[in-house]
N, C-alpha and C positions, 0 to 999 in steps of 0.2 A: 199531803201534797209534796210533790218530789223540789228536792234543791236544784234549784236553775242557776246557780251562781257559774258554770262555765260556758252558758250559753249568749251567742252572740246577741247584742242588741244594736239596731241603728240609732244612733242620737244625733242631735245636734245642737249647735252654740250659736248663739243669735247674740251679735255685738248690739246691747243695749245703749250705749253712749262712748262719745269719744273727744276729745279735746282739743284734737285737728284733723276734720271731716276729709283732708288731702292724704294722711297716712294709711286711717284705719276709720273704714263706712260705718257708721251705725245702724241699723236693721239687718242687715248683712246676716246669714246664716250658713254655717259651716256643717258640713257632716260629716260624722265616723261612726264605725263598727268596731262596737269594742265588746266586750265583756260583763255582764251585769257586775262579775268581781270588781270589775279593773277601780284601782283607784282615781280621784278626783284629780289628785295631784300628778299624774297619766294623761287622764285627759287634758288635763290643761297644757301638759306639755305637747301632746300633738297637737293643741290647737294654734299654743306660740310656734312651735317650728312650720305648721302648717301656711298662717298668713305672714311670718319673715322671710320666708327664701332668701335667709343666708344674710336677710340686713339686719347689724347688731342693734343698730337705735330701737327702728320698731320691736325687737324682740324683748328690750329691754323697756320698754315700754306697755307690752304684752302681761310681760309677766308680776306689772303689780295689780291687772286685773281681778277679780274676783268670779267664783264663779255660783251662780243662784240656780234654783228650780223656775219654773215656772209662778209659783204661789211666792215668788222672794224670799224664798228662806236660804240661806248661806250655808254652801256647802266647802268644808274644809278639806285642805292636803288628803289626809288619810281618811275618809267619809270615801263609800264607794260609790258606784250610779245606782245600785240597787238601793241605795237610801234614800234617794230621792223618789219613791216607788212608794205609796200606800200599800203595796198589797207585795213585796222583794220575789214573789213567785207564780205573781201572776202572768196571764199569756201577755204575749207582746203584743196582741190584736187591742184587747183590754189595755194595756198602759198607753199606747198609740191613741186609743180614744181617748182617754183622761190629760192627753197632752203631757204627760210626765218623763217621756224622752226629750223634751224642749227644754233647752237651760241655756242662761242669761250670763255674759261675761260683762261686768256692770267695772268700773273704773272709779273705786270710791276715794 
């Protein structure tokens, strides 16, 4: 099976919980096109500068979130999206079915 690591994938970030439901919605889901490479610590940055437009509180607020799979397992800084993948080469039709482009920005 050939390496997919430079091919795009759509995901997206689904605000699990929030601690003042006026700044930042819970259920709320974000989407980007990134890279199966691209790192976690990547993603999480386009998703803070994505829901701050430029406001420092919520951004700083943003960034002591975490960010999970689907199944709650904790994906760290340098962790890619392909590791959150059972199969890091399989089709994108197949991880779209298994729900494994869905990941949880959880506020622990």
């Amino acid at each position: 099976m050939t390496d997919k690591s430079e091919e795009f994938i759509d995901v997206s970030i689904r605000v699990g919980n929030s601690f003042d439901w006026k700044l930042i919605m819970p259920g709320k889901s974000y989407n980007f096109r990134v890279y199966r490479d691209t790192r976690i610590g990547e993603l999480k940055s386009y998703f803070c500068d994505c829901l701050a437009n430029e406001n420092k509180t919520i951004k700083d607020i943003l960034e002591r979130y975490e960010i999970f799979t689907k199944k709650i397992i904790r994906l760290y800084e340098d962790d890619r999206v392909k590791d959150a993948f059972s199969e890091p080469n399989s089709s994108i039709k197949d991880i779209i079915d298994r729900d494994e482009n869905i990941f949880y920005a959880l506020l622990i």
